[in-house]
N, C-alpha and C positions, 0 to 999 in steps of 0.2 A: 512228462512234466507234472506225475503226479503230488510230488512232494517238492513243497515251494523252497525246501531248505536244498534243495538238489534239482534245481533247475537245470535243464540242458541249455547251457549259453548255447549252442551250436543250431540247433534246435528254433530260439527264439528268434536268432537272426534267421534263419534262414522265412520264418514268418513274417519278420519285419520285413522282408527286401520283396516279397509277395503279397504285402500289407492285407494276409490275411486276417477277415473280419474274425474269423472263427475262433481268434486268439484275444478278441480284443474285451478286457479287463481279466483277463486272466496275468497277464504280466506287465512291466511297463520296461521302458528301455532308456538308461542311461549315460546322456553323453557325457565321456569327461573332456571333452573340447572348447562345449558350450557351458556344462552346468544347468543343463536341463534335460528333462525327464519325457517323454512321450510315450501316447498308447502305439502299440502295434502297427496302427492303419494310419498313422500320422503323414500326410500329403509332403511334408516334408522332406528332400532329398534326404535316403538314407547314408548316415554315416558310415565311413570306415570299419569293418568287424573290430579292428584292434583301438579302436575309440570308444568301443559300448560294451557296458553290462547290464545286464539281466536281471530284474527283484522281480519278488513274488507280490509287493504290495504297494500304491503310492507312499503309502506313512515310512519302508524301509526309505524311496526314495529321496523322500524330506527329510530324514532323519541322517542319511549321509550326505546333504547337503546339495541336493540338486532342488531346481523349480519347476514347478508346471509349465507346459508348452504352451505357449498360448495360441499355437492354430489348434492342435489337434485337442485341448482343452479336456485334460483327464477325468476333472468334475464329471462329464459329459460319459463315461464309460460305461459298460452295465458292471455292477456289482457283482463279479462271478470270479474272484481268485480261485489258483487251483487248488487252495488250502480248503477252501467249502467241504465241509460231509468230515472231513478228517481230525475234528476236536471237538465236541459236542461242548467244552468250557467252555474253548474260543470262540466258539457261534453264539453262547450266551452271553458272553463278556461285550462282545461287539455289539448285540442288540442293545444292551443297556447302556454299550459306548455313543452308540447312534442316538438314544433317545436323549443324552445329554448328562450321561453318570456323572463321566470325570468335569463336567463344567463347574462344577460347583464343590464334588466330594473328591478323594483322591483315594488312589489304585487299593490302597488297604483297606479300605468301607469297600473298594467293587469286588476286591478275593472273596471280604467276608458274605457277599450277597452270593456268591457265586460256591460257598464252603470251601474255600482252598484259599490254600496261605499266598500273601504276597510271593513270596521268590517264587514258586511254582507257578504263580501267573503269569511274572515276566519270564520265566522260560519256555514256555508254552507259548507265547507271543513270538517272543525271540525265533522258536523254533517255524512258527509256521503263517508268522509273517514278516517276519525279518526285521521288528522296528519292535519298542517299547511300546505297553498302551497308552500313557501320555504322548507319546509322537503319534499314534494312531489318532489320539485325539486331537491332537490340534490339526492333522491334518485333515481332519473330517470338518474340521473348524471352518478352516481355508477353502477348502472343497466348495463346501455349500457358502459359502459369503461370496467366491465367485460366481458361482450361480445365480444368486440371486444379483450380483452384481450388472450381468449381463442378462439377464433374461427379466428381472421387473425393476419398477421406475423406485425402489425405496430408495432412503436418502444414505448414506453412508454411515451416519446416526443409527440410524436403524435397522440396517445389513450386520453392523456391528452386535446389535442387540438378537440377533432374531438366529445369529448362527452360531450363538452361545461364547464370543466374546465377551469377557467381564468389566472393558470398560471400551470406551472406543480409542484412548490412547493405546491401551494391546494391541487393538485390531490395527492400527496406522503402522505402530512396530513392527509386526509381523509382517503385514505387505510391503513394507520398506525393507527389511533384511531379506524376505525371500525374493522380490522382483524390483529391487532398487526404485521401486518410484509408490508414491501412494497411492491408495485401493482407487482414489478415484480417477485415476489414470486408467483404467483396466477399462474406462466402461466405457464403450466407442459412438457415442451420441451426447448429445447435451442432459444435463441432469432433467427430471419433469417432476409438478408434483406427482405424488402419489394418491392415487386412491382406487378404494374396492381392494377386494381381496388379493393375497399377495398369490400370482399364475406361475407354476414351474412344469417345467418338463421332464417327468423324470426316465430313468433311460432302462431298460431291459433287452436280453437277448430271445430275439423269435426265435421260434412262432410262440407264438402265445393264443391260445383261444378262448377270445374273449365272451364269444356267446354260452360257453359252458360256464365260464366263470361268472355272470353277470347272474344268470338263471340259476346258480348254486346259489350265489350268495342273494338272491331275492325270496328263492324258496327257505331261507331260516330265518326270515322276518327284516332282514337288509333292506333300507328305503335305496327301490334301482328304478326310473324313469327311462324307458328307452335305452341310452347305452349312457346312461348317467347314475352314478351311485352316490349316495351323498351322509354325511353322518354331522350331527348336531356336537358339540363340543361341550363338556363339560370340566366345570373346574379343577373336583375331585379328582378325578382319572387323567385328564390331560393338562392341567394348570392354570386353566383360561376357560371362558365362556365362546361360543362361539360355531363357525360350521364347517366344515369340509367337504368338496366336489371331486370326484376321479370320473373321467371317463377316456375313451383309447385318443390316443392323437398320431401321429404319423408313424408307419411301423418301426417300431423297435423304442417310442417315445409312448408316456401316460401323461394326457393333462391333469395338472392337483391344482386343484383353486382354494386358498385359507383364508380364511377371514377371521381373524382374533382378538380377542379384548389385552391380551399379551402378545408380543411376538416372539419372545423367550419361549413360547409355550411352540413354535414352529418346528425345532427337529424330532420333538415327541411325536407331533403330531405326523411328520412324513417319515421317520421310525416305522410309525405304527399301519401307515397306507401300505409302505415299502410292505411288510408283514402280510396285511388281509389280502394283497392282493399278487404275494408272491414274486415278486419282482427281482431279490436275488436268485432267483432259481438258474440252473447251468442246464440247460433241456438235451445237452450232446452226451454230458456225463450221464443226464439221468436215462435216458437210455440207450446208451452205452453199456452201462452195468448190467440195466434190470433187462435188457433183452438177451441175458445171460440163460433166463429165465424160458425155456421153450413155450411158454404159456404167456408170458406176457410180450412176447418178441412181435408176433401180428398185432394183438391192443394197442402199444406203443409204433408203432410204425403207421396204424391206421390214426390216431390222435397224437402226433408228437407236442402237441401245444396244449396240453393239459397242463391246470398249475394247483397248489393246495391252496383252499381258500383260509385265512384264517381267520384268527380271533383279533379283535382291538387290545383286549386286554389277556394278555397271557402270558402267564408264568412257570408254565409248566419249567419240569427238572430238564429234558432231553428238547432238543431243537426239534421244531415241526417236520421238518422233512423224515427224519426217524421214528414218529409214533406211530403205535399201534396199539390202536383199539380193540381188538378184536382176537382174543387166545386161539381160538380156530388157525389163525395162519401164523402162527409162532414159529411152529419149525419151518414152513416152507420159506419165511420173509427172513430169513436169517440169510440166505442168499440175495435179499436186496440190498441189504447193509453198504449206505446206512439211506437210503431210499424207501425204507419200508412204506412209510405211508402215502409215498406216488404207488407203488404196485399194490396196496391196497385199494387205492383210488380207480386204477385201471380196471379193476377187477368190479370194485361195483359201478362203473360208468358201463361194463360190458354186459352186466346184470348177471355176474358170475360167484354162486353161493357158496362160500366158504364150505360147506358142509359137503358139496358133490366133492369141492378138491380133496377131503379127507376120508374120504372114500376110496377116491382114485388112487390117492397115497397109499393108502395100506393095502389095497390089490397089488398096486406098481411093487410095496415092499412083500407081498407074499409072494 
């Protein structure tokens, strides 16, 4: 299932019917009985094989016109299609889909931020997530307005506003064509007011180790308290005055608490959490690959929950899991591809100098 445009139906069912976890955001499955869409591990009696197909992404599933499950609630997935590592446009296009590009601009301002033409970017979408980036985007829309719908007290006003809806007549439209009844039917308690920061959960796939990552990102000048990291908001860079809290909550979940003078300014801001703190990462793929590597096959097996810490603001050409800093391991990391800078990582979390491995290389090659 490495290529989402060649999914093994055969393959995913057989995942579904064992509701292994190990699948889950990597595909979704849907039903043409019901007209809804489910992860993997949906508690749900599985359908009939000859009733379900297989996408590589929620946005294809919305885009052919199925809806969100609402037991197994796809918002809720980790972020780890199997298209990850294999488009380095597509991973940029999407961070800047996440941060909230197309809410406001549209696909030919995102080709030109990205140097490549429109048609090239919807085929490149097309190819390796099965959905237009407008469909991606509004399904990113829906995603997190359901979330926020069920996980904090805002008012539906507000939901609308903060998950990059442009007015809240959209937002009513859209939860009415995809699940027949209005968003605030979704939310399975009485409305409250709101107040304090708005608390989400967001979801990733363990292990994750969070005391390497808390002590990375403390030692480069990170405000980290205990197991609490926190970052101040500003207007410039994020659109809004204000602060933000991450710290770990139940495994496979991060608490993010926001507090903003906008809430428009909300999916930059969890964009940019998702980002420093790594959280789409795929840790089966990542070593998988890199323990290709005879040298990094024991690092990775004795740390599998290593994650790249990054930057709040970052623009780099090439997506973070690909850099490398360091010319020393150019030719060996050509075999992490495209993980190079997890097995960079490995290598100095093991206190392993680039310079002995290019030593070893050129004996290994005489």
């Amino acid at each position: 299932m490495e290529n989402p445009a060649e999914l093994d139906q055969e393959a995913c069912y057989r995942a579904v019917l064992t509701r292994d976890a190990r699948f889950d955001g990597r595909f979704f499955g849907c039903v043409k009985t019901t007209g809804i869409y489910c992860r993997p591990v949906c508690p749900a009696r599985t359908p009939k094989r000859e009733n379900m197909i297989f996408v590589a992404s929620a946005a294809a599933a919305e885009e052919a016109g199925f809806r969100a499950c609402l037991r197994c609630r796809p918002e809720t997935a980790p972020d780890m299609g199997a298209w990850r590592g294999t488009s380095n446009t597509v991973s940029r296009a999407l961070a800047l889909i996440e941060a909230g590009a197309l809410d406001e601009g549209d696909v030919d301002a995102l080709a030109g931020r990205l140097g490549v033409g429109e048609r090239h970017l919807r085929r490149l979408f097309r190819q390796h997530l099965g959905a237009a980036p407008v469909s991606v985007a509004q399904t990113r829309r829906v995603l997190l307005a359901k979330a926020l719908i069920h996980q904090t007290d805002l008012s539906m006003a507000q939901v609308a506003l903060a998950s990059g809806f442009g007015s809240v007549r959209r937002f009513n439209e859209t939860f009415q064509a995809l699940y027949e009844r209005p968003p605030s039917a979704l939310r399975r308690r009485g409305e409250r007011v709101h107040e304090g920061g708005v608390v989400l959960s967001l979801p990733y796939a363990p292990p994750y180790d969070w005391d390497a990552m808390l002590s990375t990102l403390g030692r480069r000048g990170d405000t980290v308290e205990g197991r609490r990291w926190s970052r101040a908001l500003g207007r410039d860079v994020d659109g809004a005055e204000g602060w933000v809290r991450v710290e770990p909550g139940e495994d496979g979940r991060v608490s993010v608490c926001v507090e903003t003078t906008d809430l428009k300014a909300l999916p930059g801001v969890l964009a940019r959490v998702r980002r420093v703190f790594d959280l789409s990462a795929d840790p089966d793929a990542i070593a998988r690959d890199l323990s290709a590597d005879p040298l990094l096959k024991p690092l990775v097996a004795a740390r599998p929950g290593l994650r790249l810490p990054g930057d709040w603001i970052d623009d780099g050409a090439e997506p973070p899991n690909d850099r490398l800093n360091d010319d020393r391991l150019t030719a060996r990391a050509e075999l992490w591809r495209p993980w190079r800078a997890y097995g960079a990582l490995y290598l100095a979390v093991a206190e392993i100098d680039p310079v002995t491995l290019e030593m070893n290389d050129d004996r290994d090659a005489a």
